[in-house]
N, C-alpha and C positions, 0 to 999 in steps of 0.2 A: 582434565586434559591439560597436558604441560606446553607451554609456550614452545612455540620455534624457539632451537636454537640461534642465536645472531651469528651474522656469515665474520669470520676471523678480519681485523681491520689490516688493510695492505698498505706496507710499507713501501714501497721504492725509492732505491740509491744504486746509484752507479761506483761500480768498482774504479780502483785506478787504471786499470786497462782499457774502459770503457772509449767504443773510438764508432764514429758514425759514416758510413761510407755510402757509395753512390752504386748501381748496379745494373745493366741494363740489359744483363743475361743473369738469367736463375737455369741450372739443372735442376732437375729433381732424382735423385736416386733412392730405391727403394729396396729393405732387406726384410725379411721376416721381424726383426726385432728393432727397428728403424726406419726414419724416410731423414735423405740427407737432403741439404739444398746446399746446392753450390754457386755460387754468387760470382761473378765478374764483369769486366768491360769488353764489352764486345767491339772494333772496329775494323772500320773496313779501309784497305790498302788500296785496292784495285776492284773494280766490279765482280770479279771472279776470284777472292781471298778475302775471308773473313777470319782474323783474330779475336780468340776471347781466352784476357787475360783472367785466371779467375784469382781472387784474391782473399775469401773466405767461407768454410764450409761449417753446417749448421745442423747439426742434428737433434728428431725432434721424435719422440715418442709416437705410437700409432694414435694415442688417444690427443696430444699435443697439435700434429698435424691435424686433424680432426677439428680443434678445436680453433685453429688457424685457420683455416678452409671457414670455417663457418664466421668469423670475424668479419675475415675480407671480403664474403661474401656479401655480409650483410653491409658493409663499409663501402663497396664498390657499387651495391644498388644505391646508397645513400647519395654516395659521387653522383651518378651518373642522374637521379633526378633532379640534382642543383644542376649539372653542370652539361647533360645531352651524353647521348650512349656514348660506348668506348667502342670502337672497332679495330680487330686485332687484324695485321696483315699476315698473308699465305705464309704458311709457315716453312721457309727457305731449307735448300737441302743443303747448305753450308753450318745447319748449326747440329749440336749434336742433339739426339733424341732426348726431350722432355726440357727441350728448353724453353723461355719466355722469352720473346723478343718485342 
């Protein structure tokens, strides 16, 4: 019987584009051959107007997203037993559909 093959060693470098931003609204848009995320800032003017500038979108393979979903899954149980549950609020009829706030 032949040895496991060893997993390829990863490299990581950032391009010169490479730029880190803040986000406190994700869409998620979804195609057969795709799921996008759309990123921006969401703020609020007045109690009754809610702005979200978005400022970069991300698209990410079915098997990718897949593999995201399960990251931050297992990332956000890790958070939350150092740090006490997360609890998300009602989700406002100002923002558009699939968003995170």
């Amino acid at each position: 019987m032949s040895p496991s093959p060893q997993p390829p060693q990863v490299n990581l470098a950032q391009t010169p584009d490479y730029r880190e931003s803040y986000a406190n609204s994700v869409q998620v848009r979804v195609s057969v051959w795709d799921f996008q995320l759309v990123f921006g800032l969401a703020s609020s003017e007045s109690p009754d107007q809610v702005t979200i500038r978005n400022h970069q979108a991300i698209y990410l393979s079915p098997q990718q997203a897949k593999a995201l979903w399960n990251i931050l899954g297992q990332n956000i149980a890790q958070y939350e037993q150092a740090f006490g549950a997360l609890n998300l609020e009602p989700k406002s009829q100002n923002f558009p559909q699939g968003s995170v706030n």
